[in-house]
N, C-alpha and C positions, 0 to 999 in steps of 0.2 A: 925424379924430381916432380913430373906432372900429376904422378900417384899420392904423393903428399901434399901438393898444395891443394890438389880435389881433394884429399880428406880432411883436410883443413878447416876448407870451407866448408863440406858440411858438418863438421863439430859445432861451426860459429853457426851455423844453419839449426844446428838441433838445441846448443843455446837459446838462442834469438826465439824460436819456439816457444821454450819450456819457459824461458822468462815470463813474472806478469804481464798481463795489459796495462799500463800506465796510463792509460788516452781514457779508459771504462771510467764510467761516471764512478759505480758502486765498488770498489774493493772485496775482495771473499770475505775481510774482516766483520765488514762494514754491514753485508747481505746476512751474516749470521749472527752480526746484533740486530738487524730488525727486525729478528722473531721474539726477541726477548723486550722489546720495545712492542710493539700490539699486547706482547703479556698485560705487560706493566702497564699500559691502556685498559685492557680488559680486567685489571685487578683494581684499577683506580673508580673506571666506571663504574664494578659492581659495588664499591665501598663508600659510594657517594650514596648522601641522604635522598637527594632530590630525583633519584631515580625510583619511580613507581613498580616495587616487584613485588610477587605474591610465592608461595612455596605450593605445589602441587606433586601428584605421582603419576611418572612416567615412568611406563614399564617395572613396576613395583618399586622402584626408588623417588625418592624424596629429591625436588629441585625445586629451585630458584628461579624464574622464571619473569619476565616482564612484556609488554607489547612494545610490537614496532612502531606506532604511531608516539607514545611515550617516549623510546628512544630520538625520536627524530627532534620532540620535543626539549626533550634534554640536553644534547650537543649545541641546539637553538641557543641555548640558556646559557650553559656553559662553554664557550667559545674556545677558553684558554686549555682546557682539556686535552685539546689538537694538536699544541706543542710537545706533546709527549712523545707526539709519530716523528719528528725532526722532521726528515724530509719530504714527507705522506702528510702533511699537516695539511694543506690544499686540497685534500682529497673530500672527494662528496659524501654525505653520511650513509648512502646506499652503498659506496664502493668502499667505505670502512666498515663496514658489516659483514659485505659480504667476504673482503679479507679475511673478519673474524669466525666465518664459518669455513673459511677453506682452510684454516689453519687450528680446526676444533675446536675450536673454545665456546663456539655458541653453536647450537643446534637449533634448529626451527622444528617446533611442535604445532600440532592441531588439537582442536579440541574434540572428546572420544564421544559426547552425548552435541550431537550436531542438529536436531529437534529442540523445538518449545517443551516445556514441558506445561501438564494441565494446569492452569491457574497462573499462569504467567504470560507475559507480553512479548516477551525479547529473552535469546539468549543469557547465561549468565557472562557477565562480563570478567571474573575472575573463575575460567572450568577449573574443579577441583583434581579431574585427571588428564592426564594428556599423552598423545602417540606422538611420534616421530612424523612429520611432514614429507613427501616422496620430495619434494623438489625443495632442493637446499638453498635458497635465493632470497633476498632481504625481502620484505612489502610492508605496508602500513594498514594494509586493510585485512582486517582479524587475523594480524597473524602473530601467534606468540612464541618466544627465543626463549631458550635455557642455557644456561652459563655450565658448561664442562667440565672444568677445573675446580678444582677442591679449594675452597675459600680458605685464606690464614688463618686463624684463632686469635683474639686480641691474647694479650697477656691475662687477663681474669679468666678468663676458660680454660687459658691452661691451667693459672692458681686452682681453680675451682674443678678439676678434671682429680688433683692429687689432694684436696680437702675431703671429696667423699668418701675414701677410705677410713679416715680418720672422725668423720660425721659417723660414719657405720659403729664404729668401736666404742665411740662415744656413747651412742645408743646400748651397743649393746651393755656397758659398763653401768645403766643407769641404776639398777637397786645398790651398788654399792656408794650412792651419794650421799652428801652430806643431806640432815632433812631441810635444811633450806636451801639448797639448792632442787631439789625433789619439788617443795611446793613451788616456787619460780619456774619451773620448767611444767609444770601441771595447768597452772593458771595460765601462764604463757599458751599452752597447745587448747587449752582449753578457750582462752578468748579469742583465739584466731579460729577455730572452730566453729563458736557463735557467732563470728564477724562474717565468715564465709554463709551460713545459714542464714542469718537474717538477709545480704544482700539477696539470694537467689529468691529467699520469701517474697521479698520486698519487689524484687525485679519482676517478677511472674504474678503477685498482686496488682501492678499499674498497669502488666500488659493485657490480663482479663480485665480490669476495667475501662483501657481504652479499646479494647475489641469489641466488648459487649455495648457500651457508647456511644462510642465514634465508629466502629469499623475501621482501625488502624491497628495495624502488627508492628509495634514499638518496640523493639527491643534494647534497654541501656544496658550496655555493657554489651553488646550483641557478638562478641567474639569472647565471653568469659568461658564458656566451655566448649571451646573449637579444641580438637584434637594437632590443627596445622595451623600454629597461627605464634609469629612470636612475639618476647616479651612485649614489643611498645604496642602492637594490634593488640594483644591481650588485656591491657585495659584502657581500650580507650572506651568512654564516654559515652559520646552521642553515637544514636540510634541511626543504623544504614534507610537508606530511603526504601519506602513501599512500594515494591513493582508488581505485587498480585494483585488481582482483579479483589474488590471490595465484597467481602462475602455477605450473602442476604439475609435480610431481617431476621426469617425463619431460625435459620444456624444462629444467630447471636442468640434471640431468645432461647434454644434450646440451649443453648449453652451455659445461658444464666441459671435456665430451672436447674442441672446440672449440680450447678457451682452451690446453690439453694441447700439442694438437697444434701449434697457433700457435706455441707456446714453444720447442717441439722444431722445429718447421722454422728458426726463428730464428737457434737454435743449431746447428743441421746445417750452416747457408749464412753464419756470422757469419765473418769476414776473417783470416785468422792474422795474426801480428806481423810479419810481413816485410807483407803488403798495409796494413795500417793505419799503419805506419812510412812508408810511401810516400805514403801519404795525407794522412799528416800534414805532411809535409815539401812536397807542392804548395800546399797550403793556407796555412801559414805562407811560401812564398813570394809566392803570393799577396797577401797581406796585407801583409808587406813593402815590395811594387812600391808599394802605394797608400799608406802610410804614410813612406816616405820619398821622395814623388815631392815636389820643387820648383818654381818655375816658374823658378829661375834655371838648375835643372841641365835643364828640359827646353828652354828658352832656347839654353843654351850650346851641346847636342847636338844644335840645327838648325840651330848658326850653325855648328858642324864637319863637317856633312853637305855646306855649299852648298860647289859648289865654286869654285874661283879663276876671276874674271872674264877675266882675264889668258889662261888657260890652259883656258878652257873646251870647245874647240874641240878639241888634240890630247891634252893630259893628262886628255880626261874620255873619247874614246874608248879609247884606251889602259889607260886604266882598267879601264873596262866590257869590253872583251876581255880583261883579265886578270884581271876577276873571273871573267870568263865558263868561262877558261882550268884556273882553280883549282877553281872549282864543277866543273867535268868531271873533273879527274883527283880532286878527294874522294871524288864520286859513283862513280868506277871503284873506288875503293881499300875504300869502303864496300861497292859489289855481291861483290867481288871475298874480303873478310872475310867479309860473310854466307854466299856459297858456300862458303866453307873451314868457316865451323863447321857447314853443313849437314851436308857430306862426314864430316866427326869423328862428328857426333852419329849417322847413319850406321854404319859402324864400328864404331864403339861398340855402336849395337845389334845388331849383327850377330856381333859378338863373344859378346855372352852369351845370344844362342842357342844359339853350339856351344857 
């Protein structure tokens, strides 16, 4: 009997064990939503507008990237953000950072060119590359974060992810269009073409004229042909501030004689009206050939080409020696015109030497 109520007891012993801790603030449940909650934190912050982030390459890849005095800034701003963490809401914006680098999401980078470079004042404030930082720890002072995690796709990027296929075929599909749709779609690529050329004309005409002037490097639209820059930086407007040192007199005037001369060779070598007349005229047939090609009329003019099954044998040598026939006596009549206005032109100049 004493054998069994020792075993007893410890069955209720190894129970009592294995049971939860009910007293634990955190439940297991509760500990394995909180990693999905800092996500949800880290997918909200990065989709917020008023977070200042730029795209750079680290380690050959493409990221997202902001500074930490920005961050500190931001959580400032937006307070209510913090309700996301439930119970972590309290917490300091260094010790929710660095939760987010212990649980991956954010990596701390440096920047790869750590030098001035010639002509400039101060580091760039946005490095276009960056390495992996040795020590993983929040700070404010130049230090830049990269977001880990693979951003969502709104719903138009995926629309637009299964529209290229069908843009593609589209394209390819275009000699078979109707010709009013051919010239709409001509004019269309054609005025967006002009449109894109004049801006760059126009952009790089005020910025030689306020260099050679003033001594400012003005650039509007100064992110219109960045390779890393998206849609909303790609056009914006106004001109980043000038942080190079003012270049000297000397350099502007060379610059202008330059620009002088550019101009005048231009005009020295531009086409008179008879060349540009001709130029125009290949061009617009050009265009023509591809805008009124059909597949019934190129059909019809290789079913006029074959010749008769019937007659394949004597009326297609016969042929082809009379084409052969007529190409030689053109080719004679053609050599035989070019000599005669050699001889003239000849002549001619011989004449008004004496």
């Amino acid at each position: 009997m004493k054998k069994s109520s020792g075993g007893a007891a410890e069955k209720k012993r190894v129970r009592r064990s294995s049971a939860p801790d009910l007293t634990s603030d955190a439940p297991p449940r509760k500990q394995a939503a909180k990693k999905d909650v800092f996500q949800v934190f880290a997918e909200k912050v990065r989709d917020h507008k008023d977070l200042v982030s730029r795209w750079a390459v680290l380690q050959e890849t493409r990221v997202e990237y902001f500074r930490g005095k920005d961050f500190v800034n931001f959580l400032k701003n937006h307070p209510e953000l913090k309700d996301i963490l439930e119970s972590d809401r309290n917490l300091e914006t260094e010790d929710i950072a660095n939760i987010l680098l212990g649980k991956n999401l954010l990596v701390r980078c440096d920047r790869v060119v750590k030098t001035v470079r010639p002509g400039k004042k101060k580091l760039s404030t946005w490095p276009a590359h960056l390495e992996i930082f040795p020590e993983q720890i929040f700070s404010e002072n130049d230090a830049f974060f990269a977001w880990t995690f693979v951003k969502r796709h709104p719903l138009w990027q995926t629309l637009l992810s299964f529209f290229w296929p069908v843009l593609t075929l589209a394209i390819c599909l275009f000699p078979v269009y109707p010709h009013r749709c051919k010239l709409l779609i001509l004019y269309s690529c054609a005025g967006i073409l002009f449109l894109i050329l004049t801006l760059l004309l126009i952009r790089g005409a005020i910025f030689g004229v306020l260099y050679i002037m003033l001594g400012k490097r003005i650039w509007f639209f100064p992110n219109i042909l960045a390779e890393e820059a998206t849609l909303r930086e790609l056009f914006r407007f106004w001109p980043k501030k000038d942080e190079e040192e003012r270049p000297k007199w000397t350099t502007r005037i060379f610059y202008a004689v330059v620009a002088v001369l550019f101009i005048l060779l231009l005009r020295h070598h531009a086409p008179d009206e008879a060349a540009r007349a001709r130029y125009q005229k290949r061009v617009s047939n050009i265009i023509d050939d591809v805008l009124e090609w059909s597949p019934s009329l190129a059909l019809s003019g290789m079913m006029e080409k074959q010749p008769n099954v019937a007659n394949a044998t004597g009326s297609g040598d016969s042929a082809s020696q009379a084409g052969k026939t007529t190409d030689g006596n053109e080719t004679l009549t053609e050599q035989y015109n070019t000599e005669e206005a050699i001889d003239n032109l000849e002549d001619a100049g011989e004449d008004k030497h004496d």
